[in-house]
VODRENPA-463663 format. One record per residue: residue in one letter; x, y, z of N, C-alpha, C in turn. Coordinates in steps of 0.05 Angstrom, whole numbers, padded with zeros to 5 digits, always signed. Each point is the difference from the previous one (the first is absolute). Layout:
# VODRENPA-463663
aXYZXYZXYZ
...
This chain:
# VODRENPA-463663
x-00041+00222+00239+00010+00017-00022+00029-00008-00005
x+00020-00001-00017+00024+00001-00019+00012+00016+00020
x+00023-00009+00000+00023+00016-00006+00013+00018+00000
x+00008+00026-00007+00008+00016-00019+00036-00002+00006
x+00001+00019-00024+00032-00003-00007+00006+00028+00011
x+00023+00010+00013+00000+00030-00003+00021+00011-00037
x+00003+00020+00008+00002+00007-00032+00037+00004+00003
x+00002-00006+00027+00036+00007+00003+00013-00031+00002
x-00017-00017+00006-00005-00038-00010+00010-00010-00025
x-00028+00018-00010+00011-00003-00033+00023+00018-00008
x+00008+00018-00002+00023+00007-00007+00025-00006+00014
x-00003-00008+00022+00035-00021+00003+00002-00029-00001
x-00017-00008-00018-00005-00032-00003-00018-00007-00028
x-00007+00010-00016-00012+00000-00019+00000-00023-00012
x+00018-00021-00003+00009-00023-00018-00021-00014+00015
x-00007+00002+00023-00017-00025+00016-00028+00001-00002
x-00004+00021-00013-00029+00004-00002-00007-00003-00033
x-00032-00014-00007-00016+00001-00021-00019+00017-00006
x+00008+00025-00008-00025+00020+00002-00015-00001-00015
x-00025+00008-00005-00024-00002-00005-00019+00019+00000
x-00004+00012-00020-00017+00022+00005-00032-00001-00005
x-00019-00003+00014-00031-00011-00009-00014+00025+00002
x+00008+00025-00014-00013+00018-00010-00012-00009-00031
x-00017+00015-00003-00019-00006-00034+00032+00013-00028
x-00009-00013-00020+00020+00008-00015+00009+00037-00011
x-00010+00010+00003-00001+00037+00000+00010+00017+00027
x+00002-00026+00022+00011+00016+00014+00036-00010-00002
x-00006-00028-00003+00034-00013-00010+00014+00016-00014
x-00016+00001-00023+00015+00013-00028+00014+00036+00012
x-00017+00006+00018+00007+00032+00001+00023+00000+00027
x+00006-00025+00004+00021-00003+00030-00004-00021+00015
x+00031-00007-00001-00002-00019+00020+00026-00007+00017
x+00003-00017+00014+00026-00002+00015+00012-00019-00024
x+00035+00009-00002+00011-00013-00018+00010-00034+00006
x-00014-00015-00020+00014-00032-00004-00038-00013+00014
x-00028+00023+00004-00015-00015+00014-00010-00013-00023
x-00015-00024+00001-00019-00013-00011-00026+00009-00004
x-00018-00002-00028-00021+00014+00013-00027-00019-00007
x-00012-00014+00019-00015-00018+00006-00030+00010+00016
x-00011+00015-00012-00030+00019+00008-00019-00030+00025
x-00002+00019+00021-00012-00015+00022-00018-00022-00004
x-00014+00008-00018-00032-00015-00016+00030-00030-00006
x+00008-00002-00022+00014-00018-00008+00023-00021+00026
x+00005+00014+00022+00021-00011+00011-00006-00020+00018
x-00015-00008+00006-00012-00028+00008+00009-00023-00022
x-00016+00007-00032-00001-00023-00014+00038+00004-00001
x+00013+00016-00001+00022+00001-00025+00024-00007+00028
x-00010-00002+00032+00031-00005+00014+00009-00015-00010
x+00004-00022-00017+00014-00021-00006+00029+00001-00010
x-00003+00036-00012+00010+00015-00025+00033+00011+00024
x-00014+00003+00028+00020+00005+00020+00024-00019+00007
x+00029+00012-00006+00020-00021-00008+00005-00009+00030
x+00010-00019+00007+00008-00005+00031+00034+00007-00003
x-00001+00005+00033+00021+00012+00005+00010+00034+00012
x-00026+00011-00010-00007+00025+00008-00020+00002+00013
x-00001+00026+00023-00023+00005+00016-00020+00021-00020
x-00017-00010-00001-00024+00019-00022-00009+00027+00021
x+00001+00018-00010-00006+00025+00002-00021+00013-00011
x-00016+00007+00001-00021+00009-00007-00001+00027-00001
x-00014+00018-00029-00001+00024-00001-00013+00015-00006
x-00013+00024+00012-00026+00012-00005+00013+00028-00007
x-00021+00026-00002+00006+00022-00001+00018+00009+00020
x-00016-00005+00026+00006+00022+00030+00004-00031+00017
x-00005-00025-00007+00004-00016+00016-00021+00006+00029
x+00003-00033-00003-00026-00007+00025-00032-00009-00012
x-00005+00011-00023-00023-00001-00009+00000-00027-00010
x+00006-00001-00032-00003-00023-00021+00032-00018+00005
x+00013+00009+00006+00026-00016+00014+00001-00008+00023
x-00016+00009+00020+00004-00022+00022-00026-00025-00005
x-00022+00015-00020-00013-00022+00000+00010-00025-00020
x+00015+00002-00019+00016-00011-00015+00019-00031+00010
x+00017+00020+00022+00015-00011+00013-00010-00019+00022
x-00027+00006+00008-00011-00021+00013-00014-00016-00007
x-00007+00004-00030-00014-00023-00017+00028-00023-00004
x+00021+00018-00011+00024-00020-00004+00010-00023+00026
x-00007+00021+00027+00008-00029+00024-00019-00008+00013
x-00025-00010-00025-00019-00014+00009-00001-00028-00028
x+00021+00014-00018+00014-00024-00016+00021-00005-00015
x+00010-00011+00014+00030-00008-00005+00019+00017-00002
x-00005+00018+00014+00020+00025+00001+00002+00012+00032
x+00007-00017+00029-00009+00017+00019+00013+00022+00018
x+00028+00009-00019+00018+00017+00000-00012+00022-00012
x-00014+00005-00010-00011+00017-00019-00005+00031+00010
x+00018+00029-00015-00005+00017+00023-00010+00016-00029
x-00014+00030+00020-00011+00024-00019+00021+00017+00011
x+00003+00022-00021+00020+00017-00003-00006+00024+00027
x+00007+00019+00010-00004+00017+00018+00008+00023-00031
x-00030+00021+00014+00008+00018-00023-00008-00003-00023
x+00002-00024-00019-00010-00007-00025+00023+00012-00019
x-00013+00008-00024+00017+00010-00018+00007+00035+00006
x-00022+00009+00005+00006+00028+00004+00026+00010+00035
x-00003-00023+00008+00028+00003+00019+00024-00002-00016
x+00003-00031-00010+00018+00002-00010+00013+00017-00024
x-00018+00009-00009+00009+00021-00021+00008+00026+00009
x-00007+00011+00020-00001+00016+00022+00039+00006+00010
x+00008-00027+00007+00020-00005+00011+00019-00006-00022
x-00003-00006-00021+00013-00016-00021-00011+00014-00031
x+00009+00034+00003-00007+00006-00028+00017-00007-00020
């Protein structure tokens, strides 16, 4: 299994991370963590290419652990093997960060 990021990671280091959110587009549109990408799980295999280097990819689900850690371990099975899922997902960070 991936990774994960904790959610106090991402907020004192933010620049170093590529977030990514692989929720479906209705859950994007109604919230998400601010500056994420939103690249739905189904698609993120074909489209890592789209992942800039230089950043650690982060992966992002609702509650985290679910569709983000599986995400994140599709990513460091190619060409990504830094690749982490978010702790928490979006509803942490929004949680912490209204």
């Amino acid at each position: 299994m991936a990774e994960m990021l904790t959610l106090a990671a991402l907020a004192a280091h933010p620049e170093r991370f590529h977030l990514i959110d692989v929720r479906d587009a209705e859950d994007y549109a109604a919230a998400h963590v601010t500056g994420a990408v939103h690249i739905p799980l189904a698609d993120l295999e074909a489209r890592r290419v789209d992942i800039p280097p230089g950043k650690t990819p982060v992966t992002i689900c609702g509650k985290g652990g679910g569709r983000s850690a599986e995400g994140a371990g599709m990513l460091r099975k190619h060409d990504h093997p830094d690749a982490l899922w978010l702790e928490g997902g979006t509803t942490g960070w929004l949680a912490q960060n209204p």
